[in-house]
Structure formats: structure tokens, C-alpha cells
C-alpha positions as CSV (number, residue, x, y, z in Angstrom):
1,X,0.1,-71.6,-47.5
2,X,1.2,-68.2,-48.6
3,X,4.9,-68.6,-50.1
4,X,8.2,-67.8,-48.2
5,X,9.9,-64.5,-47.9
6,X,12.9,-66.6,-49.7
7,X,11.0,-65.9,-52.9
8,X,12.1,-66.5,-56.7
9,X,12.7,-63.2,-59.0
10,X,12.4,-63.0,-62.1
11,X,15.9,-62.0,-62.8
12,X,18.6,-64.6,-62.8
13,X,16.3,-67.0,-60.9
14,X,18.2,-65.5,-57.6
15,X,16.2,-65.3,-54.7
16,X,15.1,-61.8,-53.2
17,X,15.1,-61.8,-49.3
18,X,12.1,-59.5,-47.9
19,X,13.7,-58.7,-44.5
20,X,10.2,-57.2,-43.5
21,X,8.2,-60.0,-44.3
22,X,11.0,-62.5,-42.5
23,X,11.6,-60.8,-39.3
24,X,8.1,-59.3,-38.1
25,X,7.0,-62.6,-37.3
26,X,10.3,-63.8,-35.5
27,X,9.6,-60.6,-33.5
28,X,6.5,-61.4,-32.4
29,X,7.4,-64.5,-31.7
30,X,10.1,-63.6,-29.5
31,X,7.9,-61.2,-28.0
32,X,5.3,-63.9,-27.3
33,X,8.6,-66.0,-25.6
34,X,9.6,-62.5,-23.5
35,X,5.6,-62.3,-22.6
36,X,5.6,-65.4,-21.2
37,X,8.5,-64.8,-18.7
38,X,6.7,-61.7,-17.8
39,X,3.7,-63.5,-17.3
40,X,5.5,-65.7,-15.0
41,X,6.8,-63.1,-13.0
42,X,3.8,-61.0,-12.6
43,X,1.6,-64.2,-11.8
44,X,4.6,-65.3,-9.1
45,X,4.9,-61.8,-7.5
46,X,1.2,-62.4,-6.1
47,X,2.9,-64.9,-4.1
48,X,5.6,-63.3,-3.1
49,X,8.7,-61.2,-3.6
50,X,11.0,-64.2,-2.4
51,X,9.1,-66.2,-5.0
52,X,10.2,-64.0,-8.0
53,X,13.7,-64.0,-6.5
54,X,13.5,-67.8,-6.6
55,X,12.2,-68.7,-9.7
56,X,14.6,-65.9,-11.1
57,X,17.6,-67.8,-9.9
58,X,16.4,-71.0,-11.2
59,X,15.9,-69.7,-14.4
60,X,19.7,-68.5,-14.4
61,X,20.8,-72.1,-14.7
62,X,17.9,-73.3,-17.3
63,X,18.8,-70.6,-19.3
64,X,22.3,-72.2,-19.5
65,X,20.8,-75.0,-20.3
66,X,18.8,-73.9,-22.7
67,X,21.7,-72.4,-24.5
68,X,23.4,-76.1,-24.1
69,X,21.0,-77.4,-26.7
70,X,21.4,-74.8,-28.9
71,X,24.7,-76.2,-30.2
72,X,22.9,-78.5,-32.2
73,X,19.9,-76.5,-33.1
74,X,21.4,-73.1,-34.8
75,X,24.3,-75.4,-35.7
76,X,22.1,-77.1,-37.6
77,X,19.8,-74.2,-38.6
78,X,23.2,-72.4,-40.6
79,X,23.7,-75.9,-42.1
80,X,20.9,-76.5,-43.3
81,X,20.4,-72.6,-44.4
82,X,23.6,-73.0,-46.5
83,X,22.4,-76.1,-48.2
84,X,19.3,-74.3,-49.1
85,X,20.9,-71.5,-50.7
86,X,22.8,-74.4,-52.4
87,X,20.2,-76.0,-53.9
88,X,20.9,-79.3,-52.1
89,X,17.8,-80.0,-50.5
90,X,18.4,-83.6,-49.4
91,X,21.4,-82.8,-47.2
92,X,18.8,-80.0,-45.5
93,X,17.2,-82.8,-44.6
94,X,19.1,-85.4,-43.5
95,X,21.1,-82.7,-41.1
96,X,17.8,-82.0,-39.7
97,X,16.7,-85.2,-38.8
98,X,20.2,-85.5,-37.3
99,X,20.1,-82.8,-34.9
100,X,16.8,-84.0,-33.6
101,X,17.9,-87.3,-32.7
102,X,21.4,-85.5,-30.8
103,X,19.2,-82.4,-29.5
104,X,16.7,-85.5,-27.9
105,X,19.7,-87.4,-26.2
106,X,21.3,-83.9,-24.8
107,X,18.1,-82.5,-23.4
108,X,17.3,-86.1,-21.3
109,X,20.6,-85.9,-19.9
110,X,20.3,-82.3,-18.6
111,X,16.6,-83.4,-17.4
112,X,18.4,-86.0,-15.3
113,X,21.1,-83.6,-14.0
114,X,18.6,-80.9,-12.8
115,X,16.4,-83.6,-11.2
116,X,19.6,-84.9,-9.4
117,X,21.4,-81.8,-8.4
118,X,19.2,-79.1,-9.0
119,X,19.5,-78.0,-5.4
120,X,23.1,-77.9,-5.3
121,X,23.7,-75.9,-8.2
122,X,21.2,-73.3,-6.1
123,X,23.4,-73.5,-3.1
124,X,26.6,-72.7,-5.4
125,X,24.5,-69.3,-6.2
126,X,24.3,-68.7,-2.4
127,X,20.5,-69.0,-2.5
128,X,18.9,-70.2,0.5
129,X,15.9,-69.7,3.0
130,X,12.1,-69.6,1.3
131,X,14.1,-68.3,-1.5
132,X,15.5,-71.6,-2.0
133,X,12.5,-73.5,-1.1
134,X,10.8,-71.6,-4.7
135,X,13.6,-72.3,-6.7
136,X,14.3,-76.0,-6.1
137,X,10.6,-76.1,-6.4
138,X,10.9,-74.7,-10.1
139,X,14.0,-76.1,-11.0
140,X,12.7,-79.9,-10.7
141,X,9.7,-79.3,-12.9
142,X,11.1,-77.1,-15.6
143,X,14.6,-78.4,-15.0
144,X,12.9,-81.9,-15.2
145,X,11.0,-81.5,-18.4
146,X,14.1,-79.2,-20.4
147,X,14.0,-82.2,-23.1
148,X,11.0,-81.0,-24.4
149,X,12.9,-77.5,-25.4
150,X,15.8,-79.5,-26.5
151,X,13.0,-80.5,-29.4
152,X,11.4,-77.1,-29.9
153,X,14.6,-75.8,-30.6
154,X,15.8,-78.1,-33.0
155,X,12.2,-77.9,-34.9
156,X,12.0,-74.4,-34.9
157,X,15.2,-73.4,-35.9
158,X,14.5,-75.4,-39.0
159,X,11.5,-74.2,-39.9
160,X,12.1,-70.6,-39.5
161,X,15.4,-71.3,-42.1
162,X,12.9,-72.6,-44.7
163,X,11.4,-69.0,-43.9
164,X,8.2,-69.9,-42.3
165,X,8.7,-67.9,-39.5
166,X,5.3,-66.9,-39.3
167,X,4.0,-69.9,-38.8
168,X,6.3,-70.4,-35.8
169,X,5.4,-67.1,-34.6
170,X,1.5,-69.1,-34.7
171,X,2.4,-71.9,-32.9
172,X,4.2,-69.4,-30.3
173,X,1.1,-67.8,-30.1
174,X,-0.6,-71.2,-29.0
175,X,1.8,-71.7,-26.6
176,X,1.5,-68.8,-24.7
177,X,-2.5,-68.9,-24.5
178,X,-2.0,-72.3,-23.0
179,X,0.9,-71.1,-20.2
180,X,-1.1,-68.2,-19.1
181,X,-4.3,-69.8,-18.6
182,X,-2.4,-72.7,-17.0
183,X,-0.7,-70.0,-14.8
184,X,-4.6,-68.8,-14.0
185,X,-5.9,-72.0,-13.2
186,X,-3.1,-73.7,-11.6
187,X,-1.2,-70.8,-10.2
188,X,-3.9,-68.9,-8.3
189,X,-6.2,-72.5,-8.1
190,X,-9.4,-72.1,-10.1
191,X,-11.5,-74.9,-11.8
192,X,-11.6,-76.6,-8.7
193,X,-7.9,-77.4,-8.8
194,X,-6.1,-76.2,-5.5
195,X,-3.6,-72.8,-5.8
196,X,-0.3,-74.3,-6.3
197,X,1.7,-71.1,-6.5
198,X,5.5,-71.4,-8.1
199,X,4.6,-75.3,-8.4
200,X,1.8,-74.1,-10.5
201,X,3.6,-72.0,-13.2
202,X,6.0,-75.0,-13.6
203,X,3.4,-77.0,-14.8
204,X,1.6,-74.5,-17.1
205,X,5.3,-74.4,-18.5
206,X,6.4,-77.7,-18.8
207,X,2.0,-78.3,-20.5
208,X,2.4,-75.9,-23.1
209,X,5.6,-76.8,-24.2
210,X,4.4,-80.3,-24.6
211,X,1.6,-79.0,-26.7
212,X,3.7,-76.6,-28.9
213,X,6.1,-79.6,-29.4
214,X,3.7,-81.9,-31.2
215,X,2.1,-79.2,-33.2
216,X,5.9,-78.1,-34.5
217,X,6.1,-81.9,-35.6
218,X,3.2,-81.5,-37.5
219,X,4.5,-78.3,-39.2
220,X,7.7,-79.7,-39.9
221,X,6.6,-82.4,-42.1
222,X,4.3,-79.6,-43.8
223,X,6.4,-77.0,-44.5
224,X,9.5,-78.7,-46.3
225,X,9.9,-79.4,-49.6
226,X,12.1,-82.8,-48.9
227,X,11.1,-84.6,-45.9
228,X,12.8,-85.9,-43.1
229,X,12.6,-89.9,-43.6
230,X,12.5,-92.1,-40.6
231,X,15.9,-93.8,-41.1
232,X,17.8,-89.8,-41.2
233,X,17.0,-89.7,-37.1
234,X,18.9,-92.9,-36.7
235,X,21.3,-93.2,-38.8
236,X,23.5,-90.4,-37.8
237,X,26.0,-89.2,-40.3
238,X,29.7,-87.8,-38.9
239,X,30.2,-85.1,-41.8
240,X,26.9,-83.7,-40.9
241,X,27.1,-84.4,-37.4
242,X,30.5,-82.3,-37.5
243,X,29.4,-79.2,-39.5
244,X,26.9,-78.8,-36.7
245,X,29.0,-78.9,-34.2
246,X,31.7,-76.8,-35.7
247,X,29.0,-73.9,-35.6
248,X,27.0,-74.9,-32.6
249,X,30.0,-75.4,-30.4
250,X,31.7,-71.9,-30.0
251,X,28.6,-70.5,-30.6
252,X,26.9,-72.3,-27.6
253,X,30.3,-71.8,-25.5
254,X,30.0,-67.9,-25.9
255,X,26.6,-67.8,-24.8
256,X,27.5,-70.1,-21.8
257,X,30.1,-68.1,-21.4
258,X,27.8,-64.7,-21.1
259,X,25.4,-66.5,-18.6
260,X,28.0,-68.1,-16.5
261,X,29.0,-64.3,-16.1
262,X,25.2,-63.3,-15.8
263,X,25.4,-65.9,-13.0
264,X,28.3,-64.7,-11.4
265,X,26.9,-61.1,-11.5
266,X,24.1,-62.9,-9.2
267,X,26.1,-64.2,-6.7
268,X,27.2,-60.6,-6.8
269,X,23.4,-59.2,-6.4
270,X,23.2,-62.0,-3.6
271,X,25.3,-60.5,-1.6
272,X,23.3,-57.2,-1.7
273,X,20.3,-58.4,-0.1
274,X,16.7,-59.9,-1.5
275,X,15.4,-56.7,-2.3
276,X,18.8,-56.6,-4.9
277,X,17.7,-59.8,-5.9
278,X,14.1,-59.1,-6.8
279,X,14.9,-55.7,-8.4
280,X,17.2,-57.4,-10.7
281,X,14.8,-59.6,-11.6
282,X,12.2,-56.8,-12.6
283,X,14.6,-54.8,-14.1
284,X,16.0,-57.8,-16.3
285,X,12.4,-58.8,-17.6
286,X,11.7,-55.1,-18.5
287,X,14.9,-54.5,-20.4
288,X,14.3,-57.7,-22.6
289,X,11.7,-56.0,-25.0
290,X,14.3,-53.1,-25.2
291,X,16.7,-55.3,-27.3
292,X,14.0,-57.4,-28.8
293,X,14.0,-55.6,-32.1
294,X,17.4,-56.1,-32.5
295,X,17.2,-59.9,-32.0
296,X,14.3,-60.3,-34.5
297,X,16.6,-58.3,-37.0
298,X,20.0,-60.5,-35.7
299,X,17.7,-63.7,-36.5
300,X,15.6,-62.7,-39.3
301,X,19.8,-61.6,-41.1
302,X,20.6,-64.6,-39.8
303,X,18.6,-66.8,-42.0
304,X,19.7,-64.4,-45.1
305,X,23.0,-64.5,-44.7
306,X,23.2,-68.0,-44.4
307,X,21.0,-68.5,-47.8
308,X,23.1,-65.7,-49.3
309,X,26.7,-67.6,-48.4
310,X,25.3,-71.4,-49.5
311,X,24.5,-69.7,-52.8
312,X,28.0,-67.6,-53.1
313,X,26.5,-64.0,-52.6
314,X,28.9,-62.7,-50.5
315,X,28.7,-59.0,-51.3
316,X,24.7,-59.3,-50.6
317,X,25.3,-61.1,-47.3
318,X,28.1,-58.1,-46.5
319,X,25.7,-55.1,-47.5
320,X,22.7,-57.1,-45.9
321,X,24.5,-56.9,-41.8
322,X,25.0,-52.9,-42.2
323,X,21.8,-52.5,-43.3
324,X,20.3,-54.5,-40.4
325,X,22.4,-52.5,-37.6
326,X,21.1,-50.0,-38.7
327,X,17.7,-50.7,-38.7
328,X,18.0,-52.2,-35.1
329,X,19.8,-49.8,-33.3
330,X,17.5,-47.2,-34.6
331,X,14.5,-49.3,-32.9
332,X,16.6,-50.0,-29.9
333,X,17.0,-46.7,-29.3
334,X,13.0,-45.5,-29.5
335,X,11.6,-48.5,-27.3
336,X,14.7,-48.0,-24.9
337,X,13.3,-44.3,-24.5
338,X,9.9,-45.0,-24.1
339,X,10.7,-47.5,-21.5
340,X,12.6,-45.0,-19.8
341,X,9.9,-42.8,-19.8
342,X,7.5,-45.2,-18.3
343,X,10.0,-47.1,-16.0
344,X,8.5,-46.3,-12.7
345,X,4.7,-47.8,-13.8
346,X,6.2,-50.8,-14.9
347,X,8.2,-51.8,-12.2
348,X,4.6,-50.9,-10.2
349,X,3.3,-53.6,-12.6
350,X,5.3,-56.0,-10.6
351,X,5.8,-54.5,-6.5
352,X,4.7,-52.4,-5.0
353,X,7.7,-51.9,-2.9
354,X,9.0,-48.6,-3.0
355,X,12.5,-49.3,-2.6
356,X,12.3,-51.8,-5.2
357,X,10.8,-49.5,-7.6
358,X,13.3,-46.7,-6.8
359,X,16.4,-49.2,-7.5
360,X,14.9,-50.2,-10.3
361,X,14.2,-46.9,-12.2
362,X,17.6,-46.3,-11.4
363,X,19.4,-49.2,-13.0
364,X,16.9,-48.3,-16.0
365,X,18.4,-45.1,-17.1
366,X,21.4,-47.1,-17.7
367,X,19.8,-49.0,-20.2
368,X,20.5,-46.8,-23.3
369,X,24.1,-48.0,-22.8
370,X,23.9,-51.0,-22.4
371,X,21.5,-52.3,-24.9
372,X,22.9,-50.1,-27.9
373,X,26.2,-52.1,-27.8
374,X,24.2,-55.2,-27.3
375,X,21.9,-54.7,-30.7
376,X,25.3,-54.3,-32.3
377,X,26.6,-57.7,-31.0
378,X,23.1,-59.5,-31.5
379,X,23.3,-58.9,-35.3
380,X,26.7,-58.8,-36.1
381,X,27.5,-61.9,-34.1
382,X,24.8,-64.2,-35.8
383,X,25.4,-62.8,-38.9
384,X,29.3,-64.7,-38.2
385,X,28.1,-67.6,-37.0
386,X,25.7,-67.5,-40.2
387,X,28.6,-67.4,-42.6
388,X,30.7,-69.8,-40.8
389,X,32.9,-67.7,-38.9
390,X,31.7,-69.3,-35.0
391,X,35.0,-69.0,-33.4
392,X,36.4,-65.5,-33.7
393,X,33.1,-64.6,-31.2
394,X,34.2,-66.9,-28.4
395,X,37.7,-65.9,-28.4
396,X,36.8,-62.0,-27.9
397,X,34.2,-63.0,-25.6
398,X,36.4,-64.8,-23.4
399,X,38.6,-61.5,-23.3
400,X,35.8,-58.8,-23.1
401,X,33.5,-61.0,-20.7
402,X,35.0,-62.6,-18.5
403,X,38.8,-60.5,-18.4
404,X,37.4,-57.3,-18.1
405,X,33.6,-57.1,-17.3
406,X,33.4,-59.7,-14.2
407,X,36.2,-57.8,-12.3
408,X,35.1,-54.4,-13.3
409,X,31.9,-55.6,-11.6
410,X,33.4,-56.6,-8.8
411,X,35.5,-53.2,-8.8
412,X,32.1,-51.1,-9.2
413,X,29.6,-53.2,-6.4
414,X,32.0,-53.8,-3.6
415,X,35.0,-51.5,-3.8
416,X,33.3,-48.2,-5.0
417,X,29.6,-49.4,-3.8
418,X,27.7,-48.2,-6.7
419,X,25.2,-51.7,-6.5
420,X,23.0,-53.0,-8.9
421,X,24.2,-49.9,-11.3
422,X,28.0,-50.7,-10.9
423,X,26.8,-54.5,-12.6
424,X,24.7,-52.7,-15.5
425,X,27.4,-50.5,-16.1
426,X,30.1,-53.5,-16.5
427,X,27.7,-55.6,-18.7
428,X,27.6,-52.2,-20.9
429,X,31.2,-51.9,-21.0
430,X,31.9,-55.6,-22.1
431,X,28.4,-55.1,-25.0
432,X,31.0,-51.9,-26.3
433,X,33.8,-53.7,-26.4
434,X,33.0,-56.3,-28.2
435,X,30.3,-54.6,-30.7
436,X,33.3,-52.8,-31.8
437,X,35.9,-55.7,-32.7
438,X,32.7,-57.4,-34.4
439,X,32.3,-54.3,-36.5
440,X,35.7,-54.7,-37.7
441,X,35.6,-58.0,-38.3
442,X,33.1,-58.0,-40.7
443,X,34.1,-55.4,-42.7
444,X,37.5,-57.1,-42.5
445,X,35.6,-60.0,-44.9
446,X,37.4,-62.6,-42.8
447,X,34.6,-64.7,-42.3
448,X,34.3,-65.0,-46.2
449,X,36.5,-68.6,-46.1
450,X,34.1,-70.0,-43.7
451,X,31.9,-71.5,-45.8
452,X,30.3,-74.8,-44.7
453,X,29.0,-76.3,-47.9
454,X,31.3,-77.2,-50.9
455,X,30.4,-76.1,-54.1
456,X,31.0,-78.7,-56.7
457,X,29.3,-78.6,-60.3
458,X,27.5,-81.7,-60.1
459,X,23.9,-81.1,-59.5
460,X,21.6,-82.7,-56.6
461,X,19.7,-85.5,-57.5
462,X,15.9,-85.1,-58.3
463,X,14.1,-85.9,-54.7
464,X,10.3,-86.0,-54.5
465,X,9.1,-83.3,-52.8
466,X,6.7,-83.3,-50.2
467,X,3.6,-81.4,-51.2
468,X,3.2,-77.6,-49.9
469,X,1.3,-77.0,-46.9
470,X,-2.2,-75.7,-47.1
């Protein structure tokens, strides 16, 4: 296997961190993850516009769920990240196997919840008719099989902080083959299986994330240099156990916090009629590969920053973030204007409604907002969490968010009418807000007494390390 971008120089045995090398593969792999939604949706609008609409809304509450299990997997991920650029290899380890036994037990009891109340939590987001009918549909097969997430994400994050991101990229690449000839077979009914429609597309899903699981397993076990041992899943460790949670926490209660206001912005859009409803749901898949740069770069600085604080680098980790924000509002801004340019084809990739497609080149040209104060949040905001500093997000989301950008959408989409725009425009305001106070907070150096691992001068014991992959 080729070696890491975490690679040895030959001065001061410090390790050099090729941002290139580590973040073209997390952004192809995200890009792979974004293709796949859009896959969905494309393959879903051949059934039906109120289809889209429906597994749209499901997706709002798996997405929260998703984020859920996060807590222990990028809790774990700057743990272990920090013990890296510590040297202390075991702990890496044992924290690992931890978070895999906790992300397990948290992903079986969402499963349950969304098989037993799946449809109420639709009703809450005033969803009803056919539209309903799709997304309960969804929700129990997807919703059903979330554990299996709850077990990429804990693998994934690790092996991406060992910097092997391509070969997660790989293994996303797999993934995606299998989902979208799943969707073909399943979806449309070919092979002599009957069409299945939305039912269809949740099992492609649920299939290939099955499939992805066990090959991450496999990587795993190849890609680390001290093993995860049988007994470090079981026996579960309250230090560990703690550090995780004391990252994974506020940083999964700020992104709750987002898409509980994402949701609430739909039971806005609900109340604007279906065709609202579906353009929102074209618009949002279009305008994630606008800020997908930016969260390969937040991702890929991530990792570094993480390495950089374990090893006590703090003036590389603080010159490392400005560089990065750079870098990804620069790309923001080009794919943002080239999407603009080609808004109206796209949204013909998906209806061919005409009002739909008019709505949604509207709301587009909003965009260039919007997602220019998000790339500052995406990178800034991991690059906290990386060094430690979890909380000080949550608080200012809690302010920005839900303070000032749910009411201002209310204020915009009922009381001056401006629709679908009036809820890009308050997302944009709330992205601003806060990209600024995370600006100043890092150059404040605040999150500098964060640190997660202790620095003592005893040295690690030897370990026998697992052989490098092939």
C-alpha cells in the first residue's frame, strides 16, 4: 500500500502533512456520497414528483439521525487523531474499538424508533397524502437499517485519521456501483425482479451499505499499525469513553441543531404547496456539490489539525485553518458560478415542470451567499472541534440558528412572501453570522487549552504492530 499523506521528514522526525494528497480523496469520496443522493432522486423522479417530495422528507429525519451517531464517530476520530500525533498508538486503538461497540448500540436503538414511529414523526412535518404514503415507505427500510451507518461511520472516520483516505474514497466507490445498479434493477424492475419504485431504492440503499460495511472491517484491520483486539469492543473504558463524548456531544448537538432548523424550514416549504416541496428538494441536491470542496478541505484540516495538536504544533495547526479557507472559498466560489450558469439544465435533469424549474433557478442565484459563509463555517468549525474546542460552536449556533435565522424565515416566507428565496436568504444570514464569530475565535487562540491528550514524558510501551497492508 502506498504510504500515508501523514509522512516522516527528514528533519526533526516531524511529520509533513500533504493537504493535496489527504483531501482529494475525501472529496471524491464525498462526491461519490452526494452522487448517490442524486442518483436517488433522479431514479425516484421517474416515479413521480410526490415521490421525490417524499423520500426528501424522510431523509430530513435520517439525516438527524445520521448526525446522532456521529457523536461517537468524529468524537472518536479527533481522539484518536490526537493520540496519533502523540505517539501513543495503543490508546488509538482501544478508543476505536470503543466507539464501535457504543456507535453499534446507538444505531439499533434509532433502527427501532424509526420502525416504530417513523410515521408519526412524518405527520409532525405535516406531510400527508401519496406524499406520505413514499415517505413512510422509505423511512422503514432506511430508517430500519440506520445501524449499519452507525458502523460505517465509526470505521471510516478512523481510517481516514490514519490518512488512508483514499482507500475509503475506494470502498465509496464500491458502494455506489452497487446502489445504482440496485436502483436499476430494483427501482425500474429488471432481471426479472418486479419495479418496486421508492421501495426499490431503499433496498439498493440499505444492500450496499451492508456491502461497504464488511469490506471497511476488512480495511480496518489492514490499515493500522496497532490493531483493535477483541476484548477493546467489550470492555469499555470511561476515560475514553468520556473524551469521545466531550467532542462528539456539542458537536453532534450543533448539527442537530442545524437540521432541526432545516426541518423546521420544511414545515415552512409545506405550507407552500408540493411543487415548494419538490423544488426544494432539487434545489438542495444541486447546491450540495457547491460546498463540497469546502467540506473535503474542512475534513482533510480536520485530520491535520488534530495530528498537529496531539503532537503540540500549535502554530502549524493555526497557519494550517487560514490557509484552508482560503483555498475553499476560492473553489466555492468557481463551482457556485458554474452552477449558476447551468442552473436551468440541471433542474431539467430532474422535471420537467416548468414552474419547478423557474423556482428553482431562482433560489439558485442565491447560492453565492449562502454557501460562501458556509465554506467558512465548514472548515473553521471542524478545525475547533479538531483541537478540542467542541462547545464554543453549539453555543453561537444556538444564537445565530435558531434566535435569528428561524424567525427571520418566518418573517421573509409569510409576512413579506418572498417563498422558497426568503428561507435561502435566512439560512445565508445565520452561515454569515456565525463564519464571522468562528473567524475570531480562532485567531483569538482560545481553543489552544483544549487539548484532549496529556503530555507526560514517559513513553508508550512497545506494541506489535500489525503488518502494513498490501
Amino acid at each position: 500500500m502506498e504510504s500515508t499523506a501523514l509522512e516522516n521528514s527528514s528533519t526533526g522526525g516531524k511529520k509533513q502533512f500533504h493537504m493535496f494528497h489527504l483531501t482529494w480523496p475525501i472529496f471524491l469520496e464525498l462526491f461519490l456520497f452526494m452522487l448517490m443522493g442524486s442518483v436517488d432522486t433522479f431514479m425516484i423522479s421517474s416515479v413521480s414528483d410526490h415521490a421525490v417530495a417524499g423520500v426528501g422528507a424522510a431523509n430530513q429525519i435520517i439525516s438527524i439521525a445520521i448526525l446522532v451517531l456521529e457523536v461517537i464517530g468524529n468524537g472518536a476520530a479527533i481522539v484518536v487523531a490526537q493520540y496519533l500525533g502523540s505517539k501513543k498508538l495503543s490508546e488509538a486503538a482501544r478508543v476505536t474499538g470503543n466507539a464501535i461497540t457504543i456507535n453499534l448500540a446507538v444505531g439499533l436503538v434509532l433502527s427501532v424508533i424509526f420502525l416504530l414511529s417513523g410515521k408519526m414523526m412524518l405527520k409532525l412535518l405535516n406531510v400527508h397524502g401519496p406524499i406520505l404514503d413514499y415517505a413512510v415507505s422509505y423511512m422503514q427500510i432506511v430508517g430500519g437499517g440506520i445501524f449499519l451507518q452507525a458502523l460505517i461511520n465509526a470505521l471510516a472516520a478512523t481510517i481516514r485519521t490514519h490518512g488512508f483516505t483514499k482507500q475509503t474514497m475506494i470502498v465509496s466507490l464500491l458502494m455506489n456501483v452497487i446502489h445504482v445498479a440496485g436502483n436499476y434493477v430494483l427501482i425500474y424492475g429488471h432481471f426479472g425482479f418486479s419495479a418496486m419504485g421508492v421501495q426499490g431504492a431503499a433496498i439498493s440503499t440499505v444492500f450496499s451499505r451492508l456491502v461497504c460495511l464488511l469490506v471497511f472491517f476488512w480495511l480496518m484491520y489492514r490499515v493500522m499499525e496497532v490493531r483493535v483486539r477483541f476484548n477493546y469492543y467489550v470492555q469499555l473504558s470511561k476515560q475514553y469513553i468520556a473524551k469521545i463524548l466531550k467532542i462528539g456531544i456539542p458537536s453532534a448537538f450543533e448539527s442537530i441543531v442545524y437540521q432541526i432548523c432545516q426541518l423546521i424550514f420544511t414545515l415552512y416549504v409545506t405550507y407552500l404547496g408540493a411543487e415548494a416541496m419538490a423544488t426544494r428538494q432539487y434545489a438542495v441536491n444541486i447546491s450540495s456539490y457547491i460546498y463540497l470542496f469546502s467540506m473535503a478541505i474542512g475534513m482533510g484540516t480536520a485530520i491535520v489539525v488534530g495530528h498537529y495538536v496531539g503532537s503540540k504544533r500549535q502554530q502549524d495547526a493555526y497557519t494550517r485553518v487560514f490557509k484552508s479557507v482560503k483555498w475553499a472559498l476560492a473553489a466555492t466560489v468557481i463551482v457556485d458560478l458554474i452552477i449558476i450558469a447551468f442552473r436551468v439544465p440541471l433542474f431539467h435533469l430532474f422535471t420537467d415542470d416548468l414552474a419547478i424549474v423557474r423556482l428553482g433557478s431562482q433560489v439558485l442565484l442565491l447560492s453565492l451567499i449562502l454557501e460562501t459563509g458556509r465554506t467558512v463555517n465548514i472548515v473553521i468549525i471542524n478545525s475547533l472541534r479538531a483541537a478540542g474546542d467542541a462547545r464554543f460552536p453549539v453555543y453561537m449556533g444556538l444564537l445565530s440558528m435558531v434566535c435569528m435565522s428561524l424567525p427571520l424565515g418566518y418573517l421573509l416566507v409569510f409576512q413579506l412572501h418572498l417563498g422558497l428565496a426568503g428561507i435561502w436568504l435566512a439560512i445565508a444570514a445565520d452561515e454569515w453570522t456565525r463564519a464571522v464569530i468562528m473567524y475570531f475565535r480562532w485567531r483569538s487562540r482560545a481553543w489552544e487549552r483544549y487539548s484532549l491528550v496529556d503530555h507526560d514524558p514517559a513513553a508508550e510501551p512497545a506494541v506489535q504492530a500489525a503488518p502494513a497492508a498490501g
